[in-house]
C-alpha positions as CSV (number, residue, x, y, z in Angstrom):
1,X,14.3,71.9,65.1
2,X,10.9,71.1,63.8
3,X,8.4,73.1,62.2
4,X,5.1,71.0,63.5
5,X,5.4,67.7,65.8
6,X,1.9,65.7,66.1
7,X,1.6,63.3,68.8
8,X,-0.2,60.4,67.7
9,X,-0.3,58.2,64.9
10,X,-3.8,57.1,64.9
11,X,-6.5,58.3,61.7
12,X,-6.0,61.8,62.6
13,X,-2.5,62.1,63.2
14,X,-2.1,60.5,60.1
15,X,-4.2,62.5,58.2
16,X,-3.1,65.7,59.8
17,X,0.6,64.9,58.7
18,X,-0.7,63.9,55.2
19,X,-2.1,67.7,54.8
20,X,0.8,68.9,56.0
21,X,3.1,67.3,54.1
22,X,1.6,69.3,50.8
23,X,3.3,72.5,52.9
24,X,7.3,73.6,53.0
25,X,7.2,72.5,56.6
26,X,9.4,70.2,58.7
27,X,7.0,67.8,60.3
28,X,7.5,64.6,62.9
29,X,5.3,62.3,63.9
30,X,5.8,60.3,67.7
31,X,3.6,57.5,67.9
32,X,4.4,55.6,71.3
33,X,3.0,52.2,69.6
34,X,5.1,49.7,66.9
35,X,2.8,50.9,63.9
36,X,0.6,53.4,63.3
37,X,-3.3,53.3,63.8
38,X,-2.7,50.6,66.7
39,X,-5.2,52.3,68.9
40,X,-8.9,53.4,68.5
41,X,-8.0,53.6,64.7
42,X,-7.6,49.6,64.2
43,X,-10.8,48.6,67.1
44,X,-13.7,50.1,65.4
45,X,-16.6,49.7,62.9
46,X,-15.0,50.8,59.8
47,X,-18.3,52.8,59.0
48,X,-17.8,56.1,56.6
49,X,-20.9,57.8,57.9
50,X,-23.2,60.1,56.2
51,X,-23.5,62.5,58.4
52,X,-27.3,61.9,59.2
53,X,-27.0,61.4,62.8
54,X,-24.8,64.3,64.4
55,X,-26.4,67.3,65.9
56,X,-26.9,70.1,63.3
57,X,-24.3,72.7,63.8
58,X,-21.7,70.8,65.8
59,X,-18.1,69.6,64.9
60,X,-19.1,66.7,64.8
61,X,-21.8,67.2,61.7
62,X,-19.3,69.6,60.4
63,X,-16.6,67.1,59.9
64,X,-18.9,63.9,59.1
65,X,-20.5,65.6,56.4
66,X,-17.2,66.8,54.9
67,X,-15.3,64.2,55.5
68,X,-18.0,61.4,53.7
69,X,-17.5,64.0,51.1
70,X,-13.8,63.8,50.6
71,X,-13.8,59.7,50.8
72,X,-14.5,58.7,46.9
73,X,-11.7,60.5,45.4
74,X,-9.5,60.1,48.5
75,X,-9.6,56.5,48.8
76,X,-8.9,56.2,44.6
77,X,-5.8,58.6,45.7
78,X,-4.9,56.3,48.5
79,X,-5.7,53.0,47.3
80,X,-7.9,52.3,50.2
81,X,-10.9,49.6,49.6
82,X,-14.0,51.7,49.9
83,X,-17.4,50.5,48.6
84,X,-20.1,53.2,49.1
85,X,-22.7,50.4,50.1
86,X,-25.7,53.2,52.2
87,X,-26.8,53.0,55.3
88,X,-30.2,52.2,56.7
89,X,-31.7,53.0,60.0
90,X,-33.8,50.6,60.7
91,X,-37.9,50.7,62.6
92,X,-39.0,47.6,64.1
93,X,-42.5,49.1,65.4
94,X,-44.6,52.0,64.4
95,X,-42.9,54.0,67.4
96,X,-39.9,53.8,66.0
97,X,-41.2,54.8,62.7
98,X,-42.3,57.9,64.1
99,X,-38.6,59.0,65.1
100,X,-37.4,57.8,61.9
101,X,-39.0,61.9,60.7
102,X,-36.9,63.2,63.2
103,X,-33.6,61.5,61.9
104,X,-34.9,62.3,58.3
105,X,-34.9,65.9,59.3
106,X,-31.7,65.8,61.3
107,X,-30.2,64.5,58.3
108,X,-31.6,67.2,55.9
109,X,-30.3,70.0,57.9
110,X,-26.8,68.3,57.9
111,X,-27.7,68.4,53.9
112,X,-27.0,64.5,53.6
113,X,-29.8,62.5,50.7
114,X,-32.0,60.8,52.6
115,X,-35.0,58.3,51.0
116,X,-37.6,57.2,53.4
117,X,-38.4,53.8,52.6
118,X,-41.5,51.7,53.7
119,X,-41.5,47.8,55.3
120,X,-42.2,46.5,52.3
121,X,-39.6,48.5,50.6
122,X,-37.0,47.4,53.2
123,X,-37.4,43.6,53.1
124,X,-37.0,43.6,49.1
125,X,-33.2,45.3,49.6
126,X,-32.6,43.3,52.7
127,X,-34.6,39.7,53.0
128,X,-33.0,38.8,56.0
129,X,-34.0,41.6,58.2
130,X,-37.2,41.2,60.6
131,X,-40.2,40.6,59.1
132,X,-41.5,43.4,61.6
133,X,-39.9,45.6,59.8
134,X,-42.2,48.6,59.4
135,X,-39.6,51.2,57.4
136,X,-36.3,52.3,57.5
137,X,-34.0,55.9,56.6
138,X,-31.7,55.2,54.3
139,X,-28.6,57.0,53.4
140,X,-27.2,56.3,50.3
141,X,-23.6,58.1,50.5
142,X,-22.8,55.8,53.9
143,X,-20.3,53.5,53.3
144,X,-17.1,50.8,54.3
145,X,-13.9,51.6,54.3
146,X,-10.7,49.2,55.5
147,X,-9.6,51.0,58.8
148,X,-6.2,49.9,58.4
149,X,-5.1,50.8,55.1
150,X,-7.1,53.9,55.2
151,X,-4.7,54.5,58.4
152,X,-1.3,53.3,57.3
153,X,-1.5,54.7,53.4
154,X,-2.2,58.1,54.5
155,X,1.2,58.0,56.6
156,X,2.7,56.8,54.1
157,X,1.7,59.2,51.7
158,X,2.7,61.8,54.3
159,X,6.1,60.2,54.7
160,X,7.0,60.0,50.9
161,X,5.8,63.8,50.4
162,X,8.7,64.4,53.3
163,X,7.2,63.7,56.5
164,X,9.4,62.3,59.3
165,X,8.1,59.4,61.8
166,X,9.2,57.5,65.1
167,X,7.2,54.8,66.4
168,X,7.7,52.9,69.9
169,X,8.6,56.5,71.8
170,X,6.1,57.9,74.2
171,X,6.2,61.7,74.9
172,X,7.1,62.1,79.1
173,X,6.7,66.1,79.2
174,X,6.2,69.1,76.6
175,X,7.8,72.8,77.9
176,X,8.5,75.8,76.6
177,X,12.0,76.6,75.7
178,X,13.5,80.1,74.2
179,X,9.9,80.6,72.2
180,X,9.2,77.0,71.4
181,X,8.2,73.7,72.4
182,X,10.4,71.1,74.1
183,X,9.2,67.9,73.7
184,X,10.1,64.9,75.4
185,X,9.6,61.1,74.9
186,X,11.0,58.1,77.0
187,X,14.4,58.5,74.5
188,X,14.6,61.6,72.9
189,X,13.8,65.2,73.0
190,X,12.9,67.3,70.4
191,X,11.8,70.7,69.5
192,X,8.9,72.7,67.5
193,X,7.4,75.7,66.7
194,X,4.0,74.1,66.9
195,X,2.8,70.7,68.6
196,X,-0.2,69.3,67.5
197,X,-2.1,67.2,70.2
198,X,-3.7,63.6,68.6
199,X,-3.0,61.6,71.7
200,X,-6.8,59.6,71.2
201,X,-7.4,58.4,74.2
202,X,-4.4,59.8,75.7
203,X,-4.7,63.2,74.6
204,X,-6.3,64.5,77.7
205,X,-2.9,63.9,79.6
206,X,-1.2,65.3,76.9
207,X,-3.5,68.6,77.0
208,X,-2.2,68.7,80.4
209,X,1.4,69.0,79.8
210,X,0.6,72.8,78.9
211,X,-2.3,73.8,80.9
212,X,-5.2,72.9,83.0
213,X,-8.2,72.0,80.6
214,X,-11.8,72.3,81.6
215,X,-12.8,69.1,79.5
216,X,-11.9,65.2,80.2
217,X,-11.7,62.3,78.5
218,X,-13.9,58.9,78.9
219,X,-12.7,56.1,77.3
220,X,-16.0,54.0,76.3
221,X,-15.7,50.2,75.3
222,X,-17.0,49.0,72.6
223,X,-17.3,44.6,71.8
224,X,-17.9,43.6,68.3
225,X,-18.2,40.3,66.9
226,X,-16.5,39.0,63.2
227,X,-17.8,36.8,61.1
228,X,-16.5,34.7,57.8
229,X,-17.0,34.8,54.2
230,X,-19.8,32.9,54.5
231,X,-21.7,34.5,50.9
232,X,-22.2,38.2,49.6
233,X,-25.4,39.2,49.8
234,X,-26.5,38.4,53.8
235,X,-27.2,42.2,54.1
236,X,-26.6,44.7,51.5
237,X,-26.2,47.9,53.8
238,X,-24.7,49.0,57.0
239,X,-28.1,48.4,58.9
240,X,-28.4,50.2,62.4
241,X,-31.2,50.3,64.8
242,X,-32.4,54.2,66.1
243,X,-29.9,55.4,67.6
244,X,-30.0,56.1,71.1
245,X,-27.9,58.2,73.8
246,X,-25.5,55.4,73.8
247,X,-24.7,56.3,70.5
248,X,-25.4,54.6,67.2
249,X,-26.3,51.2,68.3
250,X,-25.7,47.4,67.8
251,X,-25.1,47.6,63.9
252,X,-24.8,44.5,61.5
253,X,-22.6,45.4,58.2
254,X,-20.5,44.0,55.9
255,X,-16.9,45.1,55.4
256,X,-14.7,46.3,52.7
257,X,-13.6,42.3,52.4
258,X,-17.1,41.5,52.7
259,X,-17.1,39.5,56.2
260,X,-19.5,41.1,58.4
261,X,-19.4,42.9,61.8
262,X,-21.8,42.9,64.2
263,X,-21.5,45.3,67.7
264,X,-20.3,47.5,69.0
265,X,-21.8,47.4,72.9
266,X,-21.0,50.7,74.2
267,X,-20.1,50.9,78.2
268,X,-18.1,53.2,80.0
269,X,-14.7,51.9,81.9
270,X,-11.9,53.3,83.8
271,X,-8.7,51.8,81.9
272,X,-8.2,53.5,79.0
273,X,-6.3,50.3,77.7
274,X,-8.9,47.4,78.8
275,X,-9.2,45.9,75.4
276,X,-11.0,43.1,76.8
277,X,-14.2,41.4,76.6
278,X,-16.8,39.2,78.5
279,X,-19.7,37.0,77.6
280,X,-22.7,39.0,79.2
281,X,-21.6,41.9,76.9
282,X,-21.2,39.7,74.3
283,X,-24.7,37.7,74.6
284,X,-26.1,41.4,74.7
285,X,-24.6,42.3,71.1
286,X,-26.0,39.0,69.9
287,X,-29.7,39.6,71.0
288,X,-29.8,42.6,69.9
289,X,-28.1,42.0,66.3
290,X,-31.1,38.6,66.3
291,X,-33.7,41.4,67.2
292,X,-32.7,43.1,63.7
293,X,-31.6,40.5,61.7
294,X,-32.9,37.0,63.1
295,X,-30.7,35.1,60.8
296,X,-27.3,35.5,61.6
297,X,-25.2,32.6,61.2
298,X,-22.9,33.1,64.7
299,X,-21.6,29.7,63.9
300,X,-19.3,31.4,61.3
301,X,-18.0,33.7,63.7
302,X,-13.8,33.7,63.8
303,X,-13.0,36.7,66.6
304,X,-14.0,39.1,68.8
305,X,-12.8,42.1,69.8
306,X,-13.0,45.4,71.8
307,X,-12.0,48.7,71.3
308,X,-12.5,52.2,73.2
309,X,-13.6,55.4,71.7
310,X,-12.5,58.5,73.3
311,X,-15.5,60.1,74.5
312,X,-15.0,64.0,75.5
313,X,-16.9,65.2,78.1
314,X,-17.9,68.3,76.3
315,X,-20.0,66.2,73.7
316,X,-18.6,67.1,70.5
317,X,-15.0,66.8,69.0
318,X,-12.5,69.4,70.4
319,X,-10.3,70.7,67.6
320,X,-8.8,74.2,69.0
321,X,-5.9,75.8,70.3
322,X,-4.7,76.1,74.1
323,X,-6.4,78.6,75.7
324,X,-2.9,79.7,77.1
325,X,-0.7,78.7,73.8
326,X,-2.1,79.4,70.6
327,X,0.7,77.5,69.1
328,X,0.2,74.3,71.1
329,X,-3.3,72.8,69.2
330,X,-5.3,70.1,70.6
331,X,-7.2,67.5,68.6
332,X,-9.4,65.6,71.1
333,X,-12.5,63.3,71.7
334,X,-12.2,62.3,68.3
335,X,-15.0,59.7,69.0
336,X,-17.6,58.3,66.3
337,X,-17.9,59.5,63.9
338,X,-14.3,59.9,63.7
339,X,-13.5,57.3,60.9
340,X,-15.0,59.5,58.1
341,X,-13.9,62.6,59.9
342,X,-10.6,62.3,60.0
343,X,-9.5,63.4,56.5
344,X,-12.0,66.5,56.6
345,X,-10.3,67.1,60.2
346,X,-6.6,66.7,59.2
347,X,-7.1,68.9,56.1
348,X,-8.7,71.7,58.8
349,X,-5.6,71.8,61.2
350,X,-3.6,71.7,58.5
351,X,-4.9,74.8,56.4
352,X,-6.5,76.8,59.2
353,X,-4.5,75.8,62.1
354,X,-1.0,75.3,61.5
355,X,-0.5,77.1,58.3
356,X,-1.5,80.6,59.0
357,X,0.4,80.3,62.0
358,X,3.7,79.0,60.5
359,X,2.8,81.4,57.6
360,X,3.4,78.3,55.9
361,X,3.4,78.2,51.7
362,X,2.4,75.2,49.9
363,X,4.9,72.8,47.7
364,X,4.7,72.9,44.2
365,X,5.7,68.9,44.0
366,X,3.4,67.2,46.3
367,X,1.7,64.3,45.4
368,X,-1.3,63.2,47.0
369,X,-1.1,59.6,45.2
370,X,0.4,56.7,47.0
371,X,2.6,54.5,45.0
372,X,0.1,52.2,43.9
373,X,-0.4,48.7,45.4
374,X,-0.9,45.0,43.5
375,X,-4.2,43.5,43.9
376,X,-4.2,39.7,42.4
377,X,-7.8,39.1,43.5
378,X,-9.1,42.1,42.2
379,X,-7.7,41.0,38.5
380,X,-9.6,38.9,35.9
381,X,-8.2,35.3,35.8
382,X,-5.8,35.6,32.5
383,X,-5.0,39.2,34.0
384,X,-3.6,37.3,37.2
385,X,-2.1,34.2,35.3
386,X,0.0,36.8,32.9
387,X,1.6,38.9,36.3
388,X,2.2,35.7,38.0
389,X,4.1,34.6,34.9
390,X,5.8,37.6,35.0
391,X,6.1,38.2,39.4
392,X,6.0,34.2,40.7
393,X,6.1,35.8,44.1
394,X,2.2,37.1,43.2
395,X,1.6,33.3,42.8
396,X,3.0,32.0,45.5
397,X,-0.1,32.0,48.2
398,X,1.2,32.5,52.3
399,X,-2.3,33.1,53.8
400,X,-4.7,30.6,52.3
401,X,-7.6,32.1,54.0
402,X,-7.4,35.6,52.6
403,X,-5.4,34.4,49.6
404,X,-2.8,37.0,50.5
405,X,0.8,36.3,48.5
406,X,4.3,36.6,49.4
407,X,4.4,38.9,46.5
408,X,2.1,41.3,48.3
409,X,3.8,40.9,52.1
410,X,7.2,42.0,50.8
411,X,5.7,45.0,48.6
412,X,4.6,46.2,52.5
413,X,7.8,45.6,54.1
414,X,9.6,47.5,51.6
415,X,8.1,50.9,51.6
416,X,8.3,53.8,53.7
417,X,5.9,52.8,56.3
418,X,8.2,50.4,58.5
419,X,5.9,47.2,59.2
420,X,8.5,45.5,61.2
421,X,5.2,43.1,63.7
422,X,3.2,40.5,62.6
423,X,0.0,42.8,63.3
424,X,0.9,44.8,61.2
425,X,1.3,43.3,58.6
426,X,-1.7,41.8,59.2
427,X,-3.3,45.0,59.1
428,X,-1.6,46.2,55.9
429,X,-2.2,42.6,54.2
430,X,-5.2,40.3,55.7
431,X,-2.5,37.9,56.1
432,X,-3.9,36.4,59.2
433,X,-7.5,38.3,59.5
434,X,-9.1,34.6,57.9
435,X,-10.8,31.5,59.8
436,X,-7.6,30.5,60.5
437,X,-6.6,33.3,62.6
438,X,-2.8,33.2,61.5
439,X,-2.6,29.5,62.7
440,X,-1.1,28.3,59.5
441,X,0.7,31.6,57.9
442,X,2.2,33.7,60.9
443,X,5.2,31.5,60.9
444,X,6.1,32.3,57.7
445,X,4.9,36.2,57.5
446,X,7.6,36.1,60.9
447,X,10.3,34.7,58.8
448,X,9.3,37.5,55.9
449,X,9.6,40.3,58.0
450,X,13.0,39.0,60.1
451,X,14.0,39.0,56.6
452,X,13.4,42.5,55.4
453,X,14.1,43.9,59.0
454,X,17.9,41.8,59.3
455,X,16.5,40.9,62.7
456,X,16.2,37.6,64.1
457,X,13.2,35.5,63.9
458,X,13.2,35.3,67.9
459,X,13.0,39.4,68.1
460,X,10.0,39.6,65.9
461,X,6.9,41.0,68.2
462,X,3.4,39.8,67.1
463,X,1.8,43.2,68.1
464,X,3.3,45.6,70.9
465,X,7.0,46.0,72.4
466,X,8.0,42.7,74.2
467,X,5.3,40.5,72.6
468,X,8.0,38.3,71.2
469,X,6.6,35.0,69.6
470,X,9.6,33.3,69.5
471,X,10.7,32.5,72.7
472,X,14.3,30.3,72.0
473,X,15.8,28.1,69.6
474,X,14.6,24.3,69.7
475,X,16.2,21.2,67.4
């Protein structure tokens, strides 16, 4: 018997079971994926917000503003890369100056630090933007963040302060049984005082297990493009255009490993698991990125990707109780900006959702630290050549593109957070996420993680169950 089960394992399941795990409180986790964060969490733009944008007085500003707030000292706690970079919105005509005073204002009522800049202003920050550039909002508290650390450390800060986890079950039905939940997967059943609803995209159907909801669940598609090192510096802020009811438009940024991203399109479709993507779309993203900045080097692109956002129909995040079960709590249309949210949202269905209900006290051992992870490139060059000495597995390169050792892909697979497929270790390392795509290191990250798993090399999956890679033994 559980005290809290969360369904979902995505930013804000994670996060959710990370504040809970500072309480005396028996929490699970069922994620129906391999890893955690495999859903809209690891398919996005890896923005941290500022908060300019949302509606004044929504969740959605609520959260966003908090959250952007929380991300400085939570990503030094987490040991998630984080480089608070700003934000600009960006005019291209004197039209769109004009609204620029609206978003200023917007912005100022969310209380975010705003600077309104001029043309002139904006091409000596940015050189490569257009030369019509006639001003631009920018918001210096925006930032990037890596998606999939920020994801996978906060579980596994949750499960080293005493949270438990399952992966690869998906829940089948939830009931009520002598006073509590029932809660049923494809392999198990287990039982809770309170269930915590952070299904993403699925959490409408989940909703439904306990009651008919007056609110739906869109899934919108997103396309983004990736692009190579190809030089620091290209743009020096998360640039958008003016935002529109589409949402925040076709953005060009860095990231946290200082590629760059440009996208996302933003359409509506029916499958809530149509990952895919299609040229028109994509030749749309491109025009639009040239539009803003006319020099991007799409010759240096390496992927693209799609992801889906789950958009609520009510327009703003839903983060309440059942109408019918005050103990069953739903965390829903968690759409952008739910990156940045999701710490500021876990922490409020922890403390004054599930707490007060559980009457819950908090423990007087947690620690909010992660056990703290080796970073070779971040060290000066006699700093690295004195650990190698020391660690030879820190020196011994598996992922030339990245530079990612076999030091640092066997310091993932041996800690709390299982990483048992090739994506995800990918997504914990950047062993793979280079030029090369994995071409030249997935065969040996396979044979590291067969390894640590006592598995065979032929029943290692590259991402979700049955995507073997190995298909039988040859000569």
């Amino acid at each position: 018997m559980k005290d809290v089960i969360i369904i979902g394992a995505g930013a804000i399941g994670c996060f959710v079971a990370r504040y809970l795990s500072a309480y005396q409180l028996k929490t699970l986790v069922i994620e129906r994926e391999p890893d955690v964060g495999d859903g809209t969490s690891k398919a996005n733009s890896a923005i941290v917000h500022s908060g300019d944008d949302p509606v004044p007085g929504t969740k959605k500003a609520r959260f966003n503003v908090e959250g952007n707030r929380m991300f400085p000292k939570l990503c030094e706690e987490l040991d998630v890369e984080f480089e608070q970079v700003g934000s600009m919105n960006v005019a291209l005509d004197e039209k769109q100056r004009e609204k620029l005073f609206v978003l200023e204002e917007r912005a100022k009522q969310n209380g975010v630090p705003t600077k309104m800049l001029t043309g002139e202003e904006v091409l000596s920050m940015e050189p490569n933007i257009n030369k019509c550039v006639t001003g631009a909002l920018l918001c210096p508290t925006a930032g990037v963040v890596n998606p999939f650390e920020l994801t996978a450390h906060a579980m596994e800060n949750a499960l080293d302060n005493g949270v438990e986890l399952v992966l690869r079950e998906s829940v089948v039905s939830i009931s009520k049984k002598d006073g509590h939940f029932l809660v049923k997967t494809n392999k198990n059943e287990y039982e809770a005082e309170v269930v915590v609803n952070c299904a993403g995209l699925f959490a409408e159907e989940i909703a439904k297990m306990i009651e008919p909801i007056d609110w739906y669940i869109r899934p919108r598609k997103g396309e983004y493009y990736v692009l190579d090192h190809f030089g620091k510096g290209f743009v020096n802020h998360v640039l958008f255009p003016l935002p529109s009811e589409k949402g925040k438009g076709i953005l060009v940024t860095m990231t946290s490993a200082w590629n760059y991203l440009v996208g996302p399109s933003s359409e509506f479709v029916d499958d809530k698991e149509d990952m895919s993507t299609d040229s028109p779309t994509l030749a749309d993203v491109k025009a639009q990125a040239l539009n803003m900045v006319p020099s991007i080097p799409f010759n240096q692109q390496i992927r693209i990707f799609a992801g889906c956002r789950a958009t609520p129909s009510t327009g703003d995040f839903i983060i309440e109780p059942a109408k019918s079960e005050p103990k069953f709590i739903n965390v829903a249309g968690i759409e952008s900006p739910g990156l940045v949210s999701s710490p500021a949202i876990g922490r409020y269905v922890a403390d004054e959702l599930v707490a007060p209900i559980l009457k819950a006290k908090k423990k007087d051992n947690w620690n909010p630290r992660i056990k703290p992870y080796v970073h070779p490139l971040k060290m000066d060059i006699e700093e690295r050549k004195a650990f190698v000495k020391d660690h030879p597995e820190y020196g011994a390169i598996i992922c030339n593109c990245e530079q990612v050792s076999i030091g640092e892909i066997n310091d993932v697979l041996s800690r709390s957070l299982p990483a048992t497929t090739i994506r995800a270790v990918r997504k914990r390392t950047r062993a793979g996420f280079g030029k090369c795509q994995g071409g030249f290191c997935q065969s040996q990250v396979l044979w590291l993680i067969a390894k640590a798993t006592g598995k065979s090399p032929m029943e290692i999956e590259y991402e979700h169950e049955g995507s073997i890679i190995l298909e039988r033994e040859s000569k």
